[in-house]
N, C-alpha and C positions, 0 to 999 in steps of 0.2 A: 432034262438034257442028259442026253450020253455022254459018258468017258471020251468018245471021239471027236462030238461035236464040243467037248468042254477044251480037251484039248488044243483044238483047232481054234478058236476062242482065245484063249490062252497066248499059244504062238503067237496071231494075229496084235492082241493086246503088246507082247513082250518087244515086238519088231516094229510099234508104231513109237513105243517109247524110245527105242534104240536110235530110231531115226528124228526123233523131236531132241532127243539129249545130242545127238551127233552133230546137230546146224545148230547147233546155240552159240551165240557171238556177243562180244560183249563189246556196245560202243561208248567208248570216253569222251566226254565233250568239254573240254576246259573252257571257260570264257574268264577274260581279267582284263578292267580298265586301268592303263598307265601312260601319261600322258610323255614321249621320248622322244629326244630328237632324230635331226636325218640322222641316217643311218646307224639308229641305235635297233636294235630287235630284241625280242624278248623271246627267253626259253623255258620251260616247264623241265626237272631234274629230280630226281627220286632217288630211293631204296632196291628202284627193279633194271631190268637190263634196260628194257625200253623206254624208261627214262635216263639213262645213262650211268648210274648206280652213281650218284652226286659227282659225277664228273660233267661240268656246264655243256662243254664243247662237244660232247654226245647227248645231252637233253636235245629234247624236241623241241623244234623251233615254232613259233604260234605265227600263226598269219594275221597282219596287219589288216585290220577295218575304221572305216571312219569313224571319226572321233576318238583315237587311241584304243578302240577296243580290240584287243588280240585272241586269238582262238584258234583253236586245235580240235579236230577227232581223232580218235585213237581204236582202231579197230582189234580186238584180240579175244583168243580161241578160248575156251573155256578153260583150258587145262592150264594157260598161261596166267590166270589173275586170280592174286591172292591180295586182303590187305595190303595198304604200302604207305609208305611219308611221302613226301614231294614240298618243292617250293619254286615259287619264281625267279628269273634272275635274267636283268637287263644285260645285254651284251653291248660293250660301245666300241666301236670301230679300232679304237686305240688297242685292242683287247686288253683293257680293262672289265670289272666285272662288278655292277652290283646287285645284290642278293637283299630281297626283300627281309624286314625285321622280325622277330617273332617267333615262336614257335613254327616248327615244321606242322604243315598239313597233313592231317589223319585222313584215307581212301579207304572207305567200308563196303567191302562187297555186296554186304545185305543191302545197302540203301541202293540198288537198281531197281528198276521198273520195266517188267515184262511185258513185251511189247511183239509176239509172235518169238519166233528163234531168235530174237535179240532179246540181252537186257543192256539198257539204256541208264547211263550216268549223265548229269547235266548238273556241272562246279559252274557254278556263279561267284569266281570270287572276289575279291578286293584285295590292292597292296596290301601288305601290311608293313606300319609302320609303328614303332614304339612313341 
C-alpha cells in the first residue's frame, strides 16, 4: 500500500470513528415497585442536574404502571454522564415527602451495554427500607 492510499485509509477510518463517537447516547431506564395511594407519585432525585441535584420537586417524575410499578427513561448525550448517587422519593399531594431508607444508590457508567450508538442502563430497583 502507498503513502496515499494509506492515508486515504486512515482519514476514512478517523471520520468513521468521529461519527460512531458523535451519535452515542446514553439511555437510563429506572424501574421501582411501590405500592401509593391516589395521588401520591413517585420521583427519582440525585447528585446531577437532571435529577434535580437532591432537590425532590425538580427530580424526575416516573410514570405509573400497573401494579404500582413506576418508570422512567432518561435520554442523555455522552458528554452529559458521569457516575452519580440518586434515591427515590414518594411525593404526596399534601406535599409532604417520603424518601426511601438506606443508603443512596451508586450509577456506574461502566455497567451500560452497547447496543449500536446507544449504551443502555436498565435499574431494577426495590424500596428500600431499613
Amino acid at each position: 500500500m502507498d503513502s496515499s492510499n494509506f492515508d486515504e485509509a486512515l482519514q476514512k477510518a478517523i471520520k468513521k470513528t468521529q461519527k460512531l463517537q458523535s451519535c452515542k447516547v446514553y439511555e437510563l431506564n429506572f424501574t421501582i415497585h411501590y405500592d401509593t395511594q391516589f395521588g401520591e407519585k413517585i420521583v427519582i432525585t440525585g447528585d446531577q442536574d437532571f435529577l434535580g441535584n437532591w432537590d425532590v420537586f425538580k427530580g424526575l417524575e416516573l410514570e405509573w404502571n400497573p401494579n404500582n410499578i413506576w418508570k422512567v427513561s432518561i435520554p442523555i448525550s455522552e458528554g452529559e454522564l458521569k457516575d452519580f448517587e440518586y434515591k427515590y422519593v414518594c411525593l404526596r399531594p399534601s406535599g409532604t415527602c417520603k424518601w426511601e431508607e438506606g443508603l443512596n444508590r451508586k450509577f456506574k457508567v461502566q455497567e451500560g451495554t452497547q447496543a449500536g450508538c446507544k449504551v443502555l442502563f436498565d435499574k431494577q430497583d426495590v424500596w428500600q427500607k431499613l
